[in-house]
Backbone of each chain as ProteinMPNN parsed JSONL, in Angstrom:
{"seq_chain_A": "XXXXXXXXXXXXXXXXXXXXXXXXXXXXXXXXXXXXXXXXXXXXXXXXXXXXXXXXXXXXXXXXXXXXXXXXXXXXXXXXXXXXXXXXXXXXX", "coords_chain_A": {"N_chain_A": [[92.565, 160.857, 182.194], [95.278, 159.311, 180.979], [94.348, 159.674, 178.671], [94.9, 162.634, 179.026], [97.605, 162.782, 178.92], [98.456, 161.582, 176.905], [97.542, 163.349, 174.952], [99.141, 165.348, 175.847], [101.475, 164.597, 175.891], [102.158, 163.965, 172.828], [101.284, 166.783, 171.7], [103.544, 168.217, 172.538], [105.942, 166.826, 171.993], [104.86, 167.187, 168.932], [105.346, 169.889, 168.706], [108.074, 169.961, 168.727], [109.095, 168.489, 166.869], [108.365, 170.327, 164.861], [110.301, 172.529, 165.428], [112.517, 170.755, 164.709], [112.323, 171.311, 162.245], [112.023, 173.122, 161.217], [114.805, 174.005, 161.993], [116.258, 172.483, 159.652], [115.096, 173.956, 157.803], [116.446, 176.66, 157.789], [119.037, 175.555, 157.469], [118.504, 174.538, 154.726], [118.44, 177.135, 153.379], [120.559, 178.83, 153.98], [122.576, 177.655, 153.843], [125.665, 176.812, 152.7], [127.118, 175.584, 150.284], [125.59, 173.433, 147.56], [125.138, 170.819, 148.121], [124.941, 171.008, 151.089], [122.487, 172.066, 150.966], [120.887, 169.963, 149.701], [121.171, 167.763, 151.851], [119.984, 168.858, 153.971], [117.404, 169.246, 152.471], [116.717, 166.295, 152.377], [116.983, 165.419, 155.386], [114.676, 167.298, 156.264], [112.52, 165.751, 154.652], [112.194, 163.163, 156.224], [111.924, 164.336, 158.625], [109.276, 165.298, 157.979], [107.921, 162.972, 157.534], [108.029, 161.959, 159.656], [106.589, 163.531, 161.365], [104.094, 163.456, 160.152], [103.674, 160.584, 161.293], [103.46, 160.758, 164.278], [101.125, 163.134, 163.84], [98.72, 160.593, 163.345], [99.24, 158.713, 165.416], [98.256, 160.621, 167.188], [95.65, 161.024, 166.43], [94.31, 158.375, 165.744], [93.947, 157.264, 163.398], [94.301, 155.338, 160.804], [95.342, 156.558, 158.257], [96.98, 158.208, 157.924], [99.427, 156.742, 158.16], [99.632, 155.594, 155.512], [100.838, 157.863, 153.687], [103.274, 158.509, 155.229], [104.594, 156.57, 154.403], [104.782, 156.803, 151.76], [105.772, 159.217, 151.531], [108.427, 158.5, 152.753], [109.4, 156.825, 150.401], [109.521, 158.868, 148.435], [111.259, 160.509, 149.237], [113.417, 158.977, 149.622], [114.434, 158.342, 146.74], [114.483, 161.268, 145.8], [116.727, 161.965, 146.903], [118.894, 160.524, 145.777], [118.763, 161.088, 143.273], [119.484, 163.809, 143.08], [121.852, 163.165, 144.568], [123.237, 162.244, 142.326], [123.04, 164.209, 140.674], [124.713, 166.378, 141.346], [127.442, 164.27, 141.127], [127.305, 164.598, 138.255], [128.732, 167.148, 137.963], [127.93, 168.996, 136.762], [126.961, 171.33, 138.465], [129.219, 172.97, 138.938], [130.184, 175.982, 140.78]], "CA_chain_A": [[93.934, 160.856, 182.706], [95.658, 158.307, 180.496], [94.237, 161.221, 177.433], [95.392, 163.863, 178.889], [99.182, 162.509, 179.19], [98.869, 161.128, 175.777], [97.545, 164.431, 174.177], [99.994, 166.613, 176.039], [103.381, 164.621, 174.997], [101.871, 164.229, 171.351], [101.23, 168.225, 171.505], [105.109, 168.424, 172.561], [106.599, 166.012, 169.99], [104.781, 167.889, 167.134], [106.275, 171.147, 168.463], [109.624, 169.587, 168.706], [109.294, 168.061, 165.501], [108.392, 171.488, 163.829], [111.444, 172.807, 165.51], [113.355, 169.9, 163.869], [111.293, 170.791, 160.558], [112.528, 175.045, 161.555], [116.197, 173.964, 162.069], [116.678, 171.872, 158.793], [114.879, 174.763, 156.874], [117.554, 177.312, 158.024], [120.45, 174.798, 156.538], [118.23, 174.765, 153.394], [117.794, 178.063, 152.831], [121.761, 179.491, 154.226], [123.569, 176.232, 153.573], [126.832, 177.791, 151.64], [126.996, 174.953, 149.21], [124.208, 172.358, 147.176], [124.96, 169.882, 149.126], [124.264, 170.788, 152.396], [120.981, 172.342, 150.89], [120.195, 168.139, 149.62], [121.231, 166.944, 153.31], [118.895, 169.819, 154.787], [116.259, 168.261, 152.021], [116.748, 164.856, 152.923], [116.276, 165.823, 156.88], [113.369, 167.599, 156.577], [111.584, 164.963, 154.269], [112.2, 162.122, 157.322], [111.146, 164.492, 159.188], [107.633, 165.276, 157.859], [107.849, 161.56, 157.8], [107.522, 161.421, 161.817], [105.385, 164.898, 161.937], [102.582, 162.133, 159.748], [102.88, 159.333, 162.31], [102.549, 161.563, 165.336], [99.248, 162.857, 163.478], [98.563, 159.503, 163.132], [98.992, 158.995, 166.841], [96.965, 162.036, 167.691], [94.017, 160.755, 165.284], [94.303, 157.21, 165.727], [93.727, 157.288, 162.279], [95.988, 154.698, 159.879], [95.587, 156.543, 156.488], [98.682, 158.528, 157.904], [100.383, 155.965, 157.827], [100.242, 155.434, 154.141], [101.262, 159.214, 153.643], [104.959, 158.62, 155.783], [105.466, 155.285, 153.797], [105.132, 157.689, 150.265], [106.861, 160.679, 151.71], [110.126, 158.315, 152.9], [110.071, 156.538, 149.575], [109.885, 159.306, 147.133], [112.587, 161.225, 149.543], [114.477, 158.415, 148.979], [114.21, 158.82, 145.307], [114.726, 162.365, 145.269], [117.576, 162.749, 147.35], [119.558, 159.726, 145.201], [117.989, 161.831, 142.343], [120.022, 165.214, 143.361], [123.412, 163.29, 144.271], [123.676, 161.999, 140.675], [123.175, 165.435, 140.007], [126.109, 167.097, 141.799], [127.775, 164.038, 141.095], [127.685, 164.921, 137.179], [129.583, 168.393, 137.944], [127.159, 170.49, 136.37], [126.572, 172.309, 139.138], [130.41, 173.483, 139.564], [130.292, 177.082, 140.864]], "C_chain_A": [[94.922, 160.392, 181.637], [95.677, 159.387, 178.827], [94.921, 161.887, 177.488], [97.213, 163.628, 178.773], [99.622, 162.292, 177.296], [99.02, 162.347, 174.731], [99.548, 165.527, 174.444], [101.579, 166.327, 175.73], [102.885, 164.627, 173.274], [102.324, 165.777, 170.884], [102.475, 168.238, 171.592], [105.962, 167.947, 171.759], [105.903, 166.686, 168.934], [105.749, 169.441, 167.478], [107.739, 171.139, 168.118], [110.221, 169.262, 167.349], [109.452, 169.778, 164.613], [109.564, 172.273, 164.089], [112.762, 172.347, 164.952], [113.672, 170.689, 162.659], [112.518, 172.486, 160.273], [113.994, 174.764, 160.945], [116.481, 173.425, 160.584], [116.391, 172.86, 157.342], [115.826, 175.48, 156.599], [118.813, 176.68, 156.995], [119.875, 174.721, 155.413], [118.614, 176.171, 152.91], [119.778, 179.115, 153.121], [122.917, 178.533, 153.478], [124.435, 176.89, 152.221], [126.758, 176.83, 150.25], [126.079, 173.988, 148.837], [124.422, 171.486, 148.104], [124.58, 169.848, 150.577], [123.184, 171.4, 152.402], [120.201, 170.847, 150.66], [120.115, 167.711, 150.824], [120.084, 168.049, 153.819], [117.773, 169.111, 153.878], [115.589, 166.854, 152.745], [116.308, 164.398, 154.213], [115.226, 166.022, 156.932], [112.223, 166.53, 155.511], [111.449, 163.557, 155.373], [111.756, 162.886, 158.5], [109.693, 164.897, 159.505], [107.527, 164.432, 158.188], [107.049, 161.177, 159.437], [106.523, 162.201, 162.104], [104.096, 163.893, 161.388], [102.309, 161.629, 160.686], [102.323, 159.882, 163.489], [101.117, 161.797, 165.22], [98.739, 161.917, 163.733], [98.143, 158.896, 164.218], [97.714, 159.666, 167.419], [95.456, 161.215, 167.258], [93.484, 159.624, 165.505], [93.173, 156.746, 164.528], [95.239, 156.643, 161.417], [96.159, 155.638, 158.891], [96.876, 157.62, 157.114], [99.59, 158.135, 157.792], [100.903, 155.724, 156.271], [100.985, 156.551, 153.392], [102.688, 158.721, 153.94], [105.159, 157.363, 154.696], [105.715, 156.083, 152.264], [105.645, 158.543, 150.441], [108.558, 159.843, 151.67], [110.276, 157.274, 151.64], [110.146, 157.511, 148.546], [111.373, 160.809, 147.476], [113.629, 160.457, 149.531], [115.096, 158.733, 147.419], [114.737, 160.07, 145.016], [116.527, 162.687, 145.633], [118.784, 161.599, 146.41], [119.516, 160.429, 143.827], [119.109, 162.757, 142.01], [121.159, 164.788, 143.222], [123.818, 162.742, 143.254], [123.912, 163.322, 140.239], [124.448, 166.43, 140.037], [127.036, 165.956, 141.047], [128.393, 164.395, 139.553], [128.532, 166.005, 136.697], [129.196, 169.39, 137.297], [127.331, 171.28, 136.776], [127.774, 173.052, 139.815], [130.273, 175.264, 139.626], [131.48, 177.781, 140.058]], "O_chain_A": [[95.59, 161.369, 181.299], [96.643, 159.701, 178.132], [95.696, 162.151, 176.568], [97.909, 164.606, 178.498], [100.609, 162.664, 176.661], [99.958, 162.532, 173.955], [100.458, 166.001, 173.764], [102.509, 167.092, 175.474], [103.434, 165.467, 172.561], [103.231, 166.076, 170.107], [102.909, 168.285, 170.441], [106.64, 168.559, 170.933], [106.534, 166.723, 167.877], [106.586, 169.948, 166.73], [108.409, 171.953, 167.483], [111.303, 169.565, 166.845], [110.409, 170.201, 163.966], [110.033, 172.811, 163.086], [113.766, 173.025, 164.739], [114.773, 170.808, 162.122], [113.404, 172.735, 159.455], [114.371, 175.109, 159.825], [117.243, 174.268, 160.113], [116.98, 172.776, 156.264], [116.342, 175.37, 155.487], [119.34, 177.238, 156.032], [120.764, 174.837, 154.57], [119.204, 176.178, 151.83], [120.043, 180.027, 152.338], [123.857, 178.824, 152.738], [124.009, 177.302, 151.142], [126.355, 177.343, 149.206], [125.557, 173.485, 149.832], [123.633, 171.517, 149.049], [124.038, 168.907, 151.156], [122.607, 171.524, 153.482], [119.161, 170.554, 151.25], [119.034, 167.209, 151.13], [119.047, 167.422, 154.033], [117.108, 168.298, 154.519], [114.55, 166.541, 153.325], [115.57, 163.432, 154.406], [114.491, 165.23, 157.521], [111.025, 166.673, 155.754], [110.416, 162.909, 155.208], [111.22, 162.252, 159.409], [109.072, 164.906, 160.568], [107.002, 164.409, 159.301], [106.132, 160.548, 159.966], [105.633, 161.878, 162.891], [103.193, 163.602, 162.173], [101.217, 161.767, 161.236], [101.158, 159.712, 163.847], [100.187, 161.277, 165.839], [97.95, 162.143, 164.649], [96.982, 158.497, 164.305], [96.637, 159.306, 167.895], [94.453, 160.993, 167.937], [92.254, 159.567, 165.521], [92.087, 156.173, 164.61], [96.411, 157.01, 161.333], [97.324, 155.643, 158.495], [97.848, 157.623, 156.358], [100.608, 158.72, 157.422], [102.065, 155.67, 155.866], [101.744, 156.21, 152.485], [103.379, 158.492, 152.946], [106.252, 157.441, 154.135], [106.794, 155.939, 151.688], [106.226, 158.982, 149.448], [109.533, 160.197, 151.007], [111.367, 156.706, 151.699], [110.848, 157.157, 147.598], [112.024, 161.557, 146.748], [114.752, 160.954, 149.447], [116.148, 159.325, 147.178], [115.464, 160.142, 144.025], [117.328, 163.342, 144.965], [119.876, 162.164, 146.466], [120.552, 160.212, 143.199], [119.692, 162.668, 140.929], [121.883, 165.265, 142.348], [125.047, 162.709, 143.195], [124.866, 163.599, 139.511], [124.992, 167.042, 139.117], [127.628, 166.516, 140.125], [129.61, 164.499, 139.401], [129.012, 166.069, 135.565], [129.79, 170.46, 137.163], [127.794, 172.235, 136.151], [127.652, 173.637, 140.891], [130.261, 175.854, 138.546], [131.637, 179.0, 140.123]]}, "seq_chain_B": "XXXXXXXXXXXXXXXXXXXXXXXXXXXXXXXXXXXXXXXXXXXXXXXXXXXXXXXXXXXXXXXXXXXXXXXXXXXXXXXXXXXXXXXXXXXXXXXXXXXXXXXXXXXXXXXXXXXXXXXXXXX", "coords_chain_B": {"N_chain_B": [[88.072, 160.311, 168.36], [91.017, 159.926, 169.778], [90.52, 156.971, 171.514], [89.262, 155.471, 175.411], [92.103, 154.314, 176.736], [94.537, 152.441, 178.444], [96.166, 153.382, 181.43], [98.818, 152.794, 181.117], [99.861, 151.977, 178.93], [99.164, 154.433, 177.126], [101.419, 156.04, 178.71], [103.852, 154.411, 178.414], [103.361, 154.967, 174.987], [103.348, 157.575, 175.137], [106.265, 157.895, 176.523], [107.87, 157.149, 173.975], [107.625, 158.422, 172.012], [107.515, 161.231, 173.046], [110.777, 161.028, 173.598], [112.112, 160.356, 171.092], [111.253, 162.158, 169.629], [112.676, 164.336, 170.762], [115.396, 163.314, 170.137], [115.658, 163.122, 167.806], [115.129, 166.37, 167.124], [117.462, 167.286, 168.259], [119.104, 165.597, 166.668], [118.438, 167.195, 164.423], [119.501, 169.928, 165.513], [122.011, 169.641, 165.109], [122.624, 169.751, 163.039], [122.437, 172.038, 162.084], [124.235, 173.58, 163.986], [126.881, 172.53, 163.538], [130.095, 172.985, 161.893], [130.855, 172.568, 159.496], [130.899, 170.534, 156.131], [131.05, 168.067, 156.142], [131.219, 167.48, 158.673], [128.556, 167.687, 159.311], [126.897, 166.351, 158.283], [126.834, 163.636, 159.669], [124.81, 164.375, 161.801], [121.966, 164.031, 160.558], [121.443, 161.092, 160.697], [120.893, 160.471, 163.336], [118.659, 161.414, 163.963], [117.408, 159.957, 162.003], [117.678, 157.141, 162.836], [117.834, 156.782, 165.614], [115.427, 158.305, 166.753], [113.302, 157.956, 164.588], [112.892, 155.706, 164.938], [112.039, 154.867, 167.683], [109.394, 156.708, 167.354], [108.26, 155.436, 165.478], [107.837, 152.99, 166.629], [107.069, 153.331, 169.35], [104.33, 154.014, 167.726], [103.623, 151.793, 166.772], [103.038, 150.052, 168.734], [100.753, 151.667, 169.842], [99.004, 151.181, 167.807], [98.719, 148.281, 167.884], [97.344, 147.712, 170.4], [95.006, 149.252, 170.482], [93.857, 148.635, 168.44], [93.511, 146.097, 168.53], [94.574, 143.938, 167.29], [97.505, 142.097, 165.816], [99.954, 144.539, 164.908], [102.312, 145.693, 162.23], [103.222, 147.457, 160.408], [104.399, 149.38, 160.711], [107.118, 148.464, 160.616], [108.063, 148.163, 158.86], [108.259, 151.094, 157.557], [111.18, 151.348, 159.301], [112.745, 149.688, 158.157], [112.874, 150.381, 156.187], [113.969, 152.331, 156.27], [116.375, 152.404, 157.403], [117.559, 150.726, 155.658], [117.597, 152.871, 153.04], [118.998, 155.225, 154.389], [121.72, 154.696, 154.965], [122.55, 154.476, 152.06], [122.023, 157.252, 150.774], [123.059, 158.785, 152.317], [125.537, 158.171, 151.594], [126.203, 158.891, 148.799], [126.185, 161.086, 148.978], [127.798, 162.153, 150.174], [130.287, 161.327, 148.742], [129.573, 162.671, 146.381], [130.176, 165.258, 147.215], [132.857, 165.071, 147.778], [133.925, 164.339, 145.135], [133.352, 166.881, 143.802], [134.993, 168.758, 145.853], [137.397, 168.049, 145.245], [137.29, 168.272, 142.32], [137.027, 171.049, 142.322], [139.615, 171.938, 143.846], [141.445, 171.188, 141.733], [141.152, 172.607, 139.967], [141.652, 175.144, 140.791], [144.21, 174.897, 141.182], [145.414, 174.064, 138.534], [144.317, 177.133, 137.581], [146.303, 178.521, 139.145], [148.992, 177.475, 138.081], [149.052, 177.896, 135.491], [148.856, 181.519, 135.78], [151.138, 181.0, 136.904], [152.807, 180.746, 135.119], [152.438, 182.343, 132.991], [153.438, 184.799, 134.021], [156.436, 183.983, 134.654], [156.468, 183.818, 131.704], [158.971, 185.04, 129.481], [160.216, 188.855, 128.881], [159.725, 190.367, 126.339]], "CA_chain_B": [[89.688, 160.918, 167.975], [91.428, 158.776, 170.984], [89.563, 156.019, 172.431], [89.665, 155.335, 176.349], [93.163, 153.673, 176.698], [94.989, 152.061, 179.824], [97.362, 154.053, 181.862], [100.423, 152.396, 180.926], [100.276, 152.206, 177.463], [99.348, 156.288, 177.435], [102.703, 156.165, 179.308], [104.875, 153.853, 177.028], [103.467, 155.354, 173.975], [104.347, 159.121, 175.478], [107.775, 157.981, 176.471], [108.397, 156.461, 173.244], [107.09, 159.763, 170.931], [108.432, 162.156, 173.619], [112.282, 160.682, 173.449], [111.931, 159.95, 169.286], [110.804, 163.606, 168.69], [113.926, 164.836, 171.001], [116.353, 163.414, 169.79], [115.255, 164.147, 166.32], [115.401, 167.641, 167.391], [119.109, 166.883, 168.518], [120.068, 165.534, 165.077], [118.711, 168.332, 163.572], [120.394, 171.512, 166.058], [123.644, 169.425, 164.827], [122.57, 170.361, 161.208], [122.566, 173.663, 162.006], [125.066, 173.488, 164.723], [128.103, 171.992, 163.335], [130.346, 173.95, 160.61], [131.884, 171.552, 158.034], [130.042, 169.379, 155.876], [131.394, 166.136, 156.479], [130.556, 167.168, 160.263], [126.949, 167.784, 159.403], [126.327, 164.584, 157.166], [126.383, 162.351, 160.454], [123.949, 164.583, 162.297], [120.704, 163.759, 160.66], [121.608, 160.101, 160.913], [120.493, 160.565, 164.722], [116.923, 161.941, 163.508], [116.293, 158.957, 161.496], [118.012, 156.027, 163.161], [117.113, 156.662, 166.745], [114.233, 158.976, 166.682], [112.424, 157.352, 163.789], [112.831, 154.18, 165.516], [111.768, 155.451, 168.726], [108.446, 157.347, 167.198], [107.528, 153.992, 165.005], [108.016, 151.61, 167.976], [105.041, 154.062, 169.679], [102.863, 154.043, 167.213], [102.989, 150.585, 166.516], [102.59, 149.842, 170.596], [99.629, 151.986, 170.176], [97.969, 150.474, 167.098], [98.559, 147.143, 168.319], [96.746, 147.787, 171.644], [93.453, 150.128, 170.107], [93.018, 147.837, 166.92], [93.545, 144.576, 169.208], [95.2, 142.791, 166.334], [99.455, 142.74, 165.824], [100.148, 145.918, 163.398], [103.39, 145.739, 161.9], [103.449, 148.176, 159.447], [105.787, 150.492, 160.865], [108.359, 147.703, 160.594], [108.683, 148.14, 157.204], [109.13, 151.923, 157.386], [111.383, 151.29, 159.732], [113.159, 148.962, 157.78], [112.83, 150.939, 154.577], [114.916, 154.04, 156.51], [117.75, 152.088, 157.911], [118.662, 150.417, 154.629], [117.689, 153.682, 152.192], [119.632, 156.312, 154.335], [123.164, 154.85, 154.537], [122.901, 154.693, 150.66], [121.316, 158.276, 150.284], [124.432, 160.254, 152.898], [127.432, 158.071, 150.958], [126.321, 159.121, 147.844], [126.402, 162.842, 149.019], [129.488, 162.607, 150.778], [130.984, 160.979, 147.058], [129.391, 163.813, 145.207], [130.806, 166.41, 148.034], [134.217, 164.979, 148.005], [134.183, 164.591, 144.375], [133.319, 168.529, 144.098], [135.695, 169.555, 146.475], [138.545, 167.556, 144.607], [137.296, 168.897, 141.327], [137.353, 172.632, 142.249], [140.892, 171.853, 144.259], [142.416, 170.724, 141.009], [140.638, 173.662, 138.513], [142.507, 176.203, 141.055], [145.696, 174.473, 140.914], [145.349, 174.797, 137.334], [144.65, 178.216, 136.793], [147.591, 178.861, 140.367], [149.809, 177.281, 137.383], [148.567, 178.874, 134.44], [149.155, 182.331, 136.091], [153.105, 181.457, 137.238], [153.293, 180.522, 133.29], [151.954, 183.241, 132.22], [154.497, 185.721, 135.255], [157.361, 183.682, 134.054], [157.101, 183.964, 130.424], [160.067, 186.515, 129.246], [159.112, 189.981, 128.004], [160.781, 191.528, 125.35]], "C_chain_B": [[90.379, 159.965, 169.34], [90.973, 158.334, 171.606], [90.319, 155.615, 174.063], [91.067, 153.94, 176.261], [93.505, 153.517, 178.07], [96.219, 152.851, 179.931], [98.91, 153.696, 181.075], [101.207, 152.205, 180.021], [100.155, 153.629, 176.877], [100.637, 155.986, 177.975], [103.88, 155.779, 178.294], [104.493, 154.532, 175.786], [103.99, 156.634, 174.041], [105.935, 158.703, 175.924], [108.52, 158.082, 175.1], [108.037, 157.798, 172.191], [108.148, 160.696, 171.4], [110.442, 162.183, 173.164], [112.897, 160.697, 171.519], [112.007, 161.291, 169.056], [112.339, 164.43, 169.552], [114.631, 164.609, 170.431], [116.809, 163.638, 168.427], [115.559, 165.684, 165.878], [116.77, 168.158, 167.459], [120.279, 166.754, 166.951], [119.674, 166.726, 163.998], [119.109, 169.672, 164.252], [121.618, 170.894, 165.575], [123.842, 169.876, 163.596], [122.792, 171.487, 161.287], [124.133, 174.14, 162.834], [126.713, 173.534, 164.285], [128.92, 173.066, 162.015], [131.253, 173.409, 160.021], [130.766, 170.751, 157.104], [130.084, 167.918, 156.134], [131.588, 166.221, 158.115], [129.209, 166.724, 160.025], [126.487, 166.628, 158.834], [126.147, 163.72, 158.33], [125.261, 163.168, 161.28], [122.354, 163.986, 161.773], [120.824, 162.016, 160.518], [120.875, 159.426, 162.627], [119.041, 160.894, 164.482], [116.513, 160.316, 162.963], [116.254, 157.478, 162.066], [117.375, 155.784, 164.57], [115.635, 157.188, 167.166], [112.876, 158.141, 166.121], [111.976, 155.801, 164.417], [111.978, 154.252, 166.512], [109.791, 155.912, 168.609], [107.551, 156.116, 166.221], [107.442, 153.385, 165.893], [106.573, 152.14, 168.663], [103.848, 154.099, 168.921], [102.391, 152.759, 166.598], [102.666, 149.338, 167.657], [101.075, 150.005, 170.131], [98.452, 151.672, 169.277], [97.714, 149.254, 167.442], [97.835, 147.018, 169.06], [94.842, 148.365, 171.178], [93.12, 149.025, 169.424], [92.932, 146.518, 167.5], [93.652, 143.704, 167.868], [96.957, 143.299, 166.196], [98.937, 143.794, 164.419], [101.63, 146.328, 163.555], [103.769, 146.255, 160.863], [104.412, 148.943, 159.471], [107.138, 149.924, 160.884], [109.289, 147.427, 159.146], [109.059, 149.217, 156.971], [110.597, 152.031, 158.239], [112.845, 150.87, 159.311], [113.923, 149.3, 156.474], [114.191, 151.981, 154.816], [116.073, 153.56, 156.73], [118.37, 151.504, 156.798], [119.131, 151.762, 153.206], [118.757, 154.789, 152.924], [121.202, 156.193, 154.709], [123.303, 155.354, 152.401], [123.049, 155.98, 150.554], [122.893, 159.155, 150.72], [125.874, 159.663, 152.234], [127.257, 158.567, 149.535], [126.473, 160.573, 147.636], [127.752, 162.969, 149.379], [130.349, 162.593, 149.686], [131.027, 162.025, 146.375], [129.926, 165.094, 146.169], [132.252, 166.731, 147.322], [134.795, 164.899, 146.033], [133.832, 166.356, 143.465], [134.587, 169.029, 144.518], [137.131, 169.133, 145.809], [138.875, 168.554, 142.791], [137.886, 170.647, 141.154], [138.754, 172.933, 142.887], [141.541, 172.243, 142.646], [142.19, 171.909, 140.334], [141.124, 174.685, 139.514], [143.861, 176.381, 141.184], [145.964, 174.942, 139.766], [145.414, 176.158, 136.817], [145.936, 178.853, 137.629], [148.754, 179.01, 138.542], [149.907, 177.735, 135.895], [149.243, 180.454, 134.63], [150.954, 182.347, 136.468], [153.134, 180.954, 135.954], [153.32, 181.333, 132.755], [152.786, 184.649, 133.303], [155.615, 185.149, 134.675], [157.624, 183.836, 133.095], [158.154, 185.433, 130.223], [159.563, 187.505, 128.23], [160.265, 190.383, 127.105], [161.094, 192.641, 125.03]], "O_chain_B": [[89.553, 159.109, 169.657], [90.72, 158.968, 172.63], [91.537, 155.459, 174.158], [90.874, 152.828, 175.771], [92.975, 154.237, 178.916], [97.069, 153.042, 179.061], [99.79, 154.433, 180.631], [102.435, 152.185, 179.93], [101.062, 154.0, 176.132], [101.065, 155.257, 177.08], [104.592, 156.515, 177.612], [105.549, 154.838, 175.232], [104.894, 156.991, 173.285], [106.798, 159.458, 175.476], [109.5, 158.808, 174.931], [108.87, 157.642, 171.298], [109.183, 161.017, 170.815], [111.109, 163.068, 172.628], [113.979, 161.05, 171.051], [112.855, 161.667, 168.247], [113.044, 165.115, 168.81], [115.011, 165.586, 169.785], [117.855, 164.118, 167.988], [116.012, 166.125, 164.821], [117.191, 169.172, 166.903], [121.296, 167.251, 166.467], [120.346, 167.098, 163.036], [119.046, 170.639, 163.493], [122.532, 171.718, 165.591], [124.889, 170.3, 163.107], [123.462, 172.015, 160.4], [124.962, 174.899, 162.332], [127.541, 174.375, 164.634], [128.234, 173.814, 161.319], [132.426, 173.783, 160.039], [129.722, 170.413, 157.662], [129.284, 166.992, 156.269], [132.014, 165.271, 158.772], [128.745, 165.651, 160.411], [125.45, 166.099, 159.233], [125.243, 162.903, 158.155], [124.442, 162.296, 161.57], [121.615, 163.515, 162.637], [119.76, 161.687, 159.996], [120.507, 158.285, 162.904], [118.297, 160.245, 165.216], [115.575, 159.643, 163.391], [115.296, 156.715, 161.942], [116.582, 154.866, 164.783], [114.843, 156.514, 167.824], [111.866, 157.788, 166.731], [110.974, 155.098, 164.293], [110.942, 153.624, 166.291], [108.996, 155.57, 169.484], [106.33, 155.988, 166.309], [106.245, 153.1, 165.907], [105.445, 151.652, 168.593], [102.685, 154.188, 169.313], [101.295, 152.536, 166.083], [102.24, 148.191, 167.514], [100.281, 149.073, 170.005], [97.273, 151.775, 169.616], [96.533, 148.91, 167.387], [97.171, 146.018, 168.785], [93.788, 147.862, 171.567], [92.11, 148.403, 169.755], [92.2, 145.735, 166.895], [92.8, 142.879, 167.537], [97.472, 144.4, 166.392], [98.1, 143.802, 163.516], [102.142, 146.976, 164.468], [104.653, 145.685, 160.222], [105.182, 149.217, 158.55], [108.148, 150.595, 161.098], [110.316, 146.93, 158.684], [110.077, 149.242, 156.279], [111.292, 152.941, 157.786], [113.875, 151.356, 159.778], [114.936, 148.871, 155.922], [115.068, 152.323, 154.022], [117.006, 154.225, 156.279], [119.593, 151.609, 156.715], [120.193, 151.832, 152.588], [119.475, 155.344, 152.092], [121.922, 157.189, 154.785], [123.93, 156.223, 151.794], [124.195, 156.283, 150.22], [123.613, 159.833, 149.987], [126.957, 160.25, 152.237], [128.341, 158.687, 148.964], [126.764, 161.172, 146.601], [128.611, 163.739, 148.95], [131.116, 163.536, 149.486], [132.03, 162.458, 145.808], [130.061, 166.101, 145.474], [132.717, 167.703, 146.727], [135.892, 165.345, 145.696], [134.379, 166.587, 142.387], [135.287, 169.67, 143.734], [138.017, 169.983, 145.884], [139.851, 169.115, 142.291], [138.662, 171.221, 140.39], [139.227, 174.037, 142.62], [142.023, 173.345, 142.384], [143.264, 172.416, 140.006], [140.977, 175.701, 138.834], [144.543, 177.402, 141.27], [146.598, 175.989, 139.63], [146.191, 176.512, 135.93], [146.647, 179.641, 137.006], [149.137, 180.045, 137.995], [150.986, 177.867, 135.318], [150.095, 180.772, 133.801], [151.758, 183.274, 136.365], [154.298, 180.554, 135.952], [154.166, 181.422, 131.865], [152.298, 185.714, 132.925], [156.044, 185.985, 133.879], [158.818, 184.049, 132.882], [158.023, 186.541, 130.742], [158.872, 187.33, 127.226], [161.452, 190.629, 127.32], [161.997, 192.818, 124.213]]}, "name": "protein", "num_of_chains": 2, "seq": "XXXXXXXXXXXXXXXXXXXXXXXXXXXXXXXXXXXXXXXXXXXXXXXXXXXXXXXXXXXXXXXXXXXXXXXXXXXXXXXXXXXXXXXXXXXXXXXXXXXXXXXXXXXXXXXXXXXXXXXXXXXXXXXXXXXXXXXXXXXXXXXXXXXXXXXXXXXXXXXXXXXXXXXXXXXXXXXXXXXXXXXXXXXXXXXXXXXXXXXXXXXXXXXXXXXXXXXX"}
């Protein structure tokens, strides 16, 4: 009983999540200017982030855990990374 | 793969996933949703602040309870997201707004260039 409740919202939060994961791709991939392709980055790396722990959940398995703690620091990193990058004006169309 | 667990924590940990992964979902249809950028910059703020919160809080219910010892690990990602992602969206908004200022001024410029170059007298 207590399983089956647990599996079947898990199963629904990962779909939801990948719908998240869907939606943030879209703004990568249309997103008119760099920047709202970095913010679409930035989204979808916090949200692998959660798609891990869920696993994690599911598995009741920690080593996922160490996975989301290296995904949301090196998307920290990256996305601080990128707005130096715009910030330098290279990338002026 | 999931050991027999008590009703009620199956319950609290599905509320607490279920609601996390919505509204996650929420902050990101606003990403897509919205049509400005300095709309869209506060949407995924809702993914990581409430959601993330929401989907750690469950899974550190549900380690606490299986592993029968406290597990406070997720308090650090937790911890890690709410101080790294103000930094991460003001430094985009900076590099936006300094963009959008830049390419303002470099069309002013050539605007004024061109009535310089209409005004000069022909001979």
């Amino acid at each position: 009983m207590s399983h089956d409740i647990l599996m079947w919202s898990i199963t629904s939060a990962q779909v939801m999540l990948a719908a998240a994961m869907l939606a943030t791709l879209y703004r990568m991939f249309m997103g008119p200017r760099a920047q709202d392709r970095i913010l679409a980055l930035d989204a979808l790396y916090v949200v692998a982030m959660l798609q891990l722990i869920a696993l994690g959940i599911r598995t009741a398995n920690q080593i996922y855990f160490e996975l989301a703690m290296l995904i949301g620091l090196l998307g920290f990193v990256g996305t601080v990374a990128l707005a130096k990058f715009l910030m330098r004006g290279e990338v002026v169309e | 793969m999931i050991p027999d667990l008590p009703l009620w924590l199956a319950i609290i940990v599905s509320a607490c996933v279920v609601i996390g992964s919505l509204l996650t979902l929420a902050g990101c249809l606003g990403l897509v949703r919205l049509n400005d950028f300095y709309l869209r910059i506060h949407a995924p703020t809702m993914g990581t602040s409430m959601g993330g919160g929401l989907i750690l809080l469950g899974s550190a219910i549900y380690f606490t309870v299986i592993q029968e010892r406290p597990v406070f690990h997720e308090i650090a990602i937790f911890v890690f997201m709410t101080l790294t992602t103000p930094v991460t969206l003001m430094l985009l908004a900076r590099a936006s707004l300094f963009r959008d200022r830049y390419e303002k001024a470099l069309t002013e410029a050539n605007k004024a260039e061109d009535v310089k170059i209409e005004n000069q007298p022909t001979n």
